[in-house]
N, C-alpha and C positions, 0 to 999 in steps of 0.2 A: 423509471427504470432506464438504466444505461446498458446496452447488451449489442454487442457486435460479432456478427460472423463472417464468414465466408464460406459462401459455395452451400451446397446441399448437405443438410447435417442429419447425419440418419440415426434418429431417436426410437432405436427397438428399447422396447419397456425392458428395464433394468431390472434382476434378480438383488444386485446387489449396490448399495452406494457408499462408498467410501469418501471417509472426509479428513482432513487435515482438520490439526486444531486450533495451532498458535496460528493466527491472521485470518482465520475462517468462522473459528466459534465463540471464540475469544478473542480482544483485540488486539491486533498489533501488534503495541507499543505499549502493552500491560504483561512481558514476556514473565513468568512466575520466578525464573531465575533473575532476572534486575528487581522487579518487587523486592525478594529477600536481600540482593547486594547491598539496600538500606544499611541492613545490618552487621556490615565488615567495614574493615577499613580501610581507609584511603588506598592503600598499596593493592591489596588484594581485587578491590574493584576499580584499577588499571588493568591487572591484569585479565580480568576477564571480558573488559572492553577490548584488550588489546587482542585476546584468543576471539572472540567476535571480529573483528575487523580483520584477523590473518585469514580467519574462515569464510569471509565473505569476500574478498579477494582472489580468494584460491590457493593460499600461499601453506596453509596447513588443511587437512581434512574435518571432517564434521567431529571425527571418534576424537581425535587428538584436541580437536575445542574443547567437545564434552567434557571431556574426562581432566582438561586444566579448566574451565570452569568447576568443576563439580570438588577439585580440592580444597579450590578455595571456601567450602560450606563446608569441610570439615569441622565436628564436633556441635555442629549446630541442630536442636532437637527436631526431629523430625513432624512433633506434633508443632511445634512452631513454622513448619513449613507448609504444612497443612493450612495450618488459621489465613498465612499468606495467601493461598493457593483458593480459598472458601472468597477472599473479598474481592476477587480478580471476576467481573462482571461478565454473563455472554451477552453475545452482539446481538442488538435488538432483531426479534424475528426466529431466535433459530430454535425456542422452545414450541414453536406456534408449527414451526415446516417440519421437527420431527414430529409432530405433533398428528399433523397429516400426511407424512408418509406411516406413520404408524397406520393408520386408521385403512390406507390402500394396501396394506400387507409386504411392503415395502420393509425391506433388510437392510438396517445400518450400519456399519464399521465406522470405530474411532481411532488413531493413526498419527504419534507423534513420537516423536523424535527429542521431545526435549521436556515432555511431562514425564513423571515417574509414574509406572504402571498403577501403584492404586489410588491415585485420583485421576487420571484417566477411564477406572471404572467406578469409580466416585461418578463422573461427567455423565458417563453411558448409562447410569443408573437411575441420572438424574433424568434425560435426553428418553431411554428407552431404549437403547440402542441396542443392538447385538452384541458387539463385538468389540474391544477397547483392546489396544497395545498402545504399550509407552515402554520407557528403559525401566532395566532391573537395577533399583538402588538399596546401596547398604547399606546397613543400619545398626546397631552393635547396641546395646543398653539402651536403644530407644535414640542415639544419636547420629547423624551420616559419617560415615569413614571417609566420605570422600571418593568411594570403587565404585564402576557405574557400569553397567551391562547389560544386554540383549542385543536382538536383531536391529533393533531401530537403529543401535550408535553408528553403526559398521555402514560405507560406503555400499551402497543399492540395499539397506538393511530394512525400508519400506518394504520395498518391491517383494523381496525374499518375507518378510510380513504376511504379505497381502499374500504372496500366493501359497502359502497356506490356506490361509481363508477360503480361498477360490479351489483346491482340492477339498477341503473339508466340506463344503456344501455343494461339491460335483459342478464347480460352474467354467465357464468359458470367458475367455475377452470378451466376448459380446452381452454379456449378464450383466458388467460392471459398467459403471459411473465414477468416475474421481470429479471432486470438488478440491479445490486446492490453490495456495496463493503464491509460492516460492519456489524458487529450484530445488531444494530438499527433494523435493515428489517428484520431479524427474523420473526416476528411475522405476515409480510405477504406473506413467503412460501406457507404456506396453502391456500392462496389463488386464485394460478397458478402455473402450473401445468407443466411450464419450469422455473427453476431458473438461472441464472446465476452470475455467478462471477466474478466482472470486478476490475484486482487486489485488491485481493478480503482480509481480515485480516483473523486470526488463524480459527476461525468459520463458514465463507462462505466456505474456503477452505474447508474446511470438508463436509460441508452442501448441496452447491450448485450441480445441477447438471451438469452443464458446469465451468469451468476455463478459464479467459483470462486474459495472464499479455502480455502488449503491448499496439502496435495502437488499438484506438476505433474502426477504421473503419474493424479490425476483427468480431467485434460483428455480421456486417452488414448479414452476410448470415446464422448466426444462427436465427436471429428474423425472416427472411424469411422463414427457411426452406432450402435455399437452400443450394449444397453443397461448404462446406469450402475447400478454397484450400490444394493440400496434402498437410502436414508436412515434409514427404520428398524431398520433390520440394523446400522446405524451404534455401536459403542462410542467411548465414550472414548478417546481416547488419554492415557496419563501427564502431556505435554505441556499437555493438556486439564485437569485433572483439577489440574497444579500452577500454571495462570495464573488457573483459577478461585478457588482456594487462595485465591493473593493479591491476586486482584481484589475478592474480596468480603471475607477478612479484611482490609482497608479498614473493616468498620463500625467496627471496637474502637478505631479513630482518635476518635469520638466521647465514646466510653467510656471511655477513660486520659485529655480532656480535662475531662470532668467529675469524675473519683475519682485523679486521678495530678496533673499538671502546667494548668497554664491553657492555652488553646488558642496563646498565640501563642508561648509554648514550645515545643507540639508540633508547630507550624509551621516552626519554628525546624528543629528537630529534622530533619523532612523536608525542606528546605531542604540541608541537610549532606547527607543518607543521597544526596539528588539530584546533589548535585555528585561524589560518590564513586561514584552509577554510572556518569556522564559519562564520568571519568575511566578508569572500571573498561572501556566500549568504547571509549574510544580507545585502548587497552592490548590489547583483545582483537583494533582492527584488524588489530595491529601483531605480534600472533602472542603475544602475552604476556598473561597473567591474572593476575587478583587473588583469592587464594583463595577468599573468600565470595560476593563479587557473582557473578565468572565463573564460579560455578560454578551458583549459582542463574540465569543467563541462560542458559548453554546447556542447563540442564535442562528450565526453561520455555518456550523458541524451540523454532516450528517449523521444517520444515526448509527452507521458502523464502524464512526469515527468520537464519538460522542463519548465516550469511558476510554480513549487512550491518549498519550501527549501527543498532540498536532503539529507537525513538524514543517507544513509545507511553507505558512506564512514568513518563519525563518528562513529559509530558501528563498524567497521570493524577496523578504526584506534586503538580501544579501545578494542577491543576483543586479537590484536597483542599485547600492551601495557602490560594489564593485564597477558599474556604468559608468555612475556617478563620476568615480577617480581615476578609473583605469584610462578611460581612453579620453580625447576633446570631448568639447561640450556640443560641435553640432552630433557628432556621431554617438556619446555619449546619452544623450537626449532621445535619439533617432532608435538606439536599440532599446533603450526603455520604452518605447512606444511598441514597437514590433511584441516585447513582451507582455506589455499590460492589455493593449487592444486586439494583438493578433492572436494571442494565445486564450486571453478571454472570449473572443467572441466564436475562435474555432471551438472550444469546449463548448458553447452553448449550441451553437450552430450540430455540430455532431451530438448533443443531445437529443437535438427537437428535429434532424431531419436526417442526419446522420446514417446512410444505407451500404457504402462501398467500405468497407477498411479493410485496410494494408494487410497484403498477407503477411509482413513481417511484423505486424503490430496490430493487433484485432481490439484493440483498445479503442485506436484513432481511425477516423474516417475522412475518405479521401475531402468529400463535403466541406467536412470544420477546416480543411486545412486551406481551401480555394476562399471558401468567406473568410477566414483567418490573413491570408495573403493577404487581398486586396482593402480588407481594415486598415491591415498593419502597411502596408506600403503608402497608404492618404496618410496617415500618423505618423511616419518616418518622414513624410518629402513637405511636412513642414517645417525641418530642422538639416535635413541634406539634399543636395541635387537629387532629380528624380529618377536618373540611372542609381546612385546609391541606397534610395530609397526599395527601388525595383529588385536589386538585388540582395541588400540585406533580409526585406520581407523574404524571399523565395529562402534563403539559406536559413533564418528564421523558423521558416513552418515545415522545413524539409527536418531541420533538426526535432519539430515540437511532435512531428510523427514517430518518432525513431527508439524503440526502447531499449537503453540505456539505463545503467545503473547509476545514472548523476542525474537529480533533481533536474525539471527543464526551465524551471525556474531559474536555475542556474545557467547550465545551457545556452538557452534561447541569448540574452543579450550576452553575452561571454561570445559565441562563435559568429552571431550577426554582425557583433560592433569590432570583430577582427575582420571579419572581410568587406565592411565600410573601411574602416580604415589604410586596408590596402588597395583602395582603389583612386585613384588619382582626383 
């Protein structure tokens, strides 16, 4: 279990728990609307990559995405979107934890923004839950129109959700629990009085009062109240033990461009190996593997990452790359160190002993990021002076705490191997 707080968390047993669905019970990067974009064309799923990316920017609202996504499924059958919606997996654990809060008499709410309200209560039917809101979509002959409606779509249109809910069962901010992974849910903080963050983006991370990245079924004694197993009792997991493997055998990137190939060869190199994992998850979407990659991803993936496309290795392949070219080869080198071993060992480090985190980031813990430094500064000052060494690492792990909506994978040597490089 990975679970970071701050301060005294006051856990009065909950009336009522509310949960988001896309990144909480469902995975990810298994979003039901890109499932179906399979099935349009080219043109159209631009466009709603493009209504994504204006929406996660800030540059248009959530209603104004929705509703240019949701045209582009115009005339497309609704039981077709159904069967899409049926083969979209939940995240291991979460049939088990409503499972037992049913069993303590515990009330659940289900709460999305981008499922269509009856397979939302499809979910909650399946789950046990109480309570299911999703958008109201329309339908003409059995086909979508493309019009999309409810409370969800509309900017704080959770919050105004929920607190229905919360009059309809006589409750208070103090009844309630939110489980939740994105800024979406912002807006119904204020309406209980525990938050949580279940691998959570740059804003929960900050926001929430609990942190979990991992199994769901850690949630489970947070919602209760009761107590979470220690952190220090905490081992390894295999899973653990092989993303570290490869996260930090990353340094020898430096070391085969110094005594093997020139660096823009081995750029090159991982450049290929990137595009062939690309292709090796879209293959594992789709129920098919590639012997080597697929078999190193599911070894490595945890298990509420395990049914959606893993994104971070590309980030990371891409953060090396960029070292690789962008800047010289001792600094170059230097900031791929600070990333593979500082960022690697502060992750394991804040797993296994991890107590202080950031009130701006309850994700990272002050811990990982002191044993992250002083890794990453030995791995840095065998490729630059150790004033740049010293300073890179600090800028390094100052960034690897920091949440941010950019990969730190990217990150970390991108703003490390700028401030080696400007320093004499």
């Amino acid at each position: 279990m990975v679970l970071k707080k701050v301060g005294h968390l006051a856990m009065s047993k909950p009336r009522l728990i509310v949960f988001d669905v896309e990144g909480v019970l469902i995975p990810k990067r298994r979003y039901l609307l890109f499932e179906a974009s399979r099935r349009l064309s080219f043109w159209k799923l631009i466009r709603i990559f493009g209504a994504g990316f204006l929406y996660e920017i800030g540059l248009i609202s959530l209603d104004s995405a929705l509703r240019t996504i949701f045209r582009q499924f115009r005339g497309l059958a609704l039981s077709d979107l159904y069967q899409l919606y049926k083969k979209i997996p939940l995240i291991s654990g979460v049939q088990e934890v409503f499972e037992k809060l049913r069993e303590k008499g515990y009330k659940t709410a289900l709460i999305s923004s981008g499922i269509p309200q009856p397979f939302v209560e499809d979910l909650s039917s399946q789950l046990g839950a109480d309570y299911a809101v999703g958008l109201s979509l329309e339908v003409a002959n059995g086909h979508l129109t493309g019009n999309i409606g409810g409370d969800v779509t509309q900017a704080g249109g959770k919050a105004l959700a929920l607190k229905k809910l919360v009059e309809k069962e006589g409750l208070t901010t103090n009844d309630c629990t939110l489980v939740a992974d994105d800024r979406n849910n912002l807006s119904m903080f204020q309406l209980c009085s525990v938050r949580i963050g279940y691998n959570p983006d740059f804003l929960l991370s900050a926001r929430s009062d609990v942190v979990i990245k991992g199994s769901f079924s850690d949630i489970f004694p947070l919602l209760t109240g009761e107590k979470p197993q220690s952190r220090k009792s905490h081992s390894f997991s295999r899973q653990d033990l092989i993303r570290a493997t490869i996260h930090m055998g990353g340094f020898f990137i430096p070391i085969a461009s110094l005594y093997l190939l020139n660096r823009y060869a081995i750029a090159f190199l991982i450049f290929l190996a990137t595009l062939l994992y690309i292709t090796s998850e879209f293959a594992r979407m789709e129920g098919r593997h590639l012997p080597i990659t697929s078999m190193i991803t599911l070894n490595a993936a945890n298990k509420s990452e395990i049914n959606e496309f893993i994104t971070a290795p590309i980030f990371y392949a891409t953060g090396i790359m960029m070292a690789l070219i962008l800047f010289s080869e001792p600094v170059g080198y230097a900031s791929i160190a600070i990333l593979t071993l500082g960022d690697g060992f502060a992750e394991l480090v804040g797993r296994k002993i991890g107590i202080h985190s950031y009130p701006y980031n309850k994700g990272k813990s002050l811990e990982g990021s002191i044993f992250g430094f002083i890794v990453a500064s030995m791995g840095a000052s065998l490729f630059v002076s150790p004033l740049k060494a010293l300073l890179g690492a600090v800028i390094g792990m100052f960034v690897e705490s920091l949440p941010t909506p950019v990969n730190d994978n990217l990150t970390i040597p991108l703003v490390s191997g700028l401030v080696m490089s400007l320093i004499p």
